[in-house]
C-alpha positions in Angstrom: -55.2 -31.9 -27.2 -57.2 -31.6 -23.8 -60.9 -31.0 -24.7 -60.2 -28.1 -21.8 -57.7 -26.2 -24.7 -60.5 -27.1 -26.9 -63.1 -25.4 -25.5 -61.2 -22.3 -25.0 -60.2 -21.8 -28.4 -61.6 -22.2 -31.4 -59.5 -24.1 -33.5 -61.2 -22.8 -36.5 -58.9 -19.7 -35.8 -55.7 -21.4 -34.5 -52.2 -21.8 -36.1 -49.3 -24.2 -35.2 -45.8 -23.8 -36.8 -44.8 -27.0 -37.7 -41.2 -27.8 -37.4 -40.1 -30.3 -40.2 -36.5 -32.0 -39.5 -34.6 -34.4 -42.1 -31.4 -35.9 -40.1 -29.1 -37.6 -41.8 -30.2 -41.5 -43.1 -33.5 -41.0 -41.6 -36.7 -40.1 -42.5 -37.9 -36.7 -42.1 -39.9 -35.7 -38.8 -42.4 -33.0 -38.3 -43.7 -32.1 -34.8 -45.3 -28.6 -33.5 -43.0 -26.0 -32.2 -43.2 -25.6 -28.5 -46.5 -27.6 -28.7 -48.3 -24.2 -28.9 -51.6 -23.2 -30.2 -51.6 -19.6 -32.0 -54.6 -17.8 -31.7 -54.2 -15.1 -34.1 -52.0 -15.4 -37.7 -50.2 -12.2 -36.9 -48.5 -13.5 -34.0 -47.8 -16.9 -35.7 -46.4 -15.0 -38.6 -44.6 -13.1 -36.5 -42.7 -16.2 -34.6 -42.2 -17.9 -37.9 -40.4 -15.3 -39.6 -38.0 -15.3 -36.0 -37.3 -18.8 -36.8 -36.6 -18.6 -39.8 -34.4 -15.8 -39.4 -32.2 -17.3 -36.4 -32.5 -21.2 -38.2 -28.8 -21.8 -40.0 -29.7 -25.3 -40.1 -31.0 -26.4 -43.8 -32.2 -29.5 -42.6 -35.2 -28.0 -40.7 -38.0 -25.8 -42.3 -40.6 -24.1 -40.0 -44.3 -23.7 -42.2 -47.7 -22.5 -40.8 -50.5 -25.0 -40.4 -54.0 -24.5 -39.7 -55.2 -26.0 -36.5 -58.7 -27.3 -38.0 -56.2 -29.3 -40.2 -56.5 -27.6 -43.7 -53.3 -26.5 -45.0 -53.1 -22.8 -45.6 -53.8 -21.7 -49.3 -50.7 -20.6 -50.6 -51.1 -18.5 -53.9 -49.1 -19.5 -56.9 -46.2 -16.8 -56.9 -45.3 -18.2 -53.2 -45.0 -21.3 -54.6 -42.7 -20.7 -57.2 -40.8 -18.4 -55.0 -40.4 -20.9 -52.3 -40.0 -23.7 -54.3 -43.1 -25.8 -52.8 -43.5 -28.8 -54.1 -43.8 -32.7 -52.8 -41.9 -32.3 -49.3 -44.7 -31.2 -47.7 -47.1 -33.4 -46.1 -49.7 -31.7 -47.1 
């Protein structure tokens, strides 16, 4: 990231959704949607649950990530909902 990006926002408050893709005979990828920075985790949430929504392909997962590089803290009833477990690299 461009120290110009950097000094605009404070990553401290940024999200990226992070696209996570598992092709056939290949290890999975992850990379961040559209390369974009979310200042705020209403409008990240917001996108997210689009993608999700419109994504009929089970072999790619959108999650949130902090941009500071801690995962968000998911409580334990989203995990079991979800079913969270080793696949993400977090």
């Amino acid at each position: 990231m461009s120290e110009k990006i950097k000094t605009e926002i404070n990553l401290e408050d940024g999200f990226f959704i992070v696209e996570s893709r598992k092709w056939y005979n290949s290890p999975k990828t992850f990379s961040i949607y559209k390369d974009k920075l979310y200042s705020d985790l209403t409008s990240a949430t917001r996108d997210l649950l689009a993608l999700e929504q419109l994504n009929d392909n089970k072999e790619v997962i959108y999650f949130l990530q902090n941009a500071n590089g801690r995962p968000l803290e998911l409580t334990e009833e989203v995990k079991k909902e979800n079913g969270v477990g080793e696949d993400f690299p977090f």
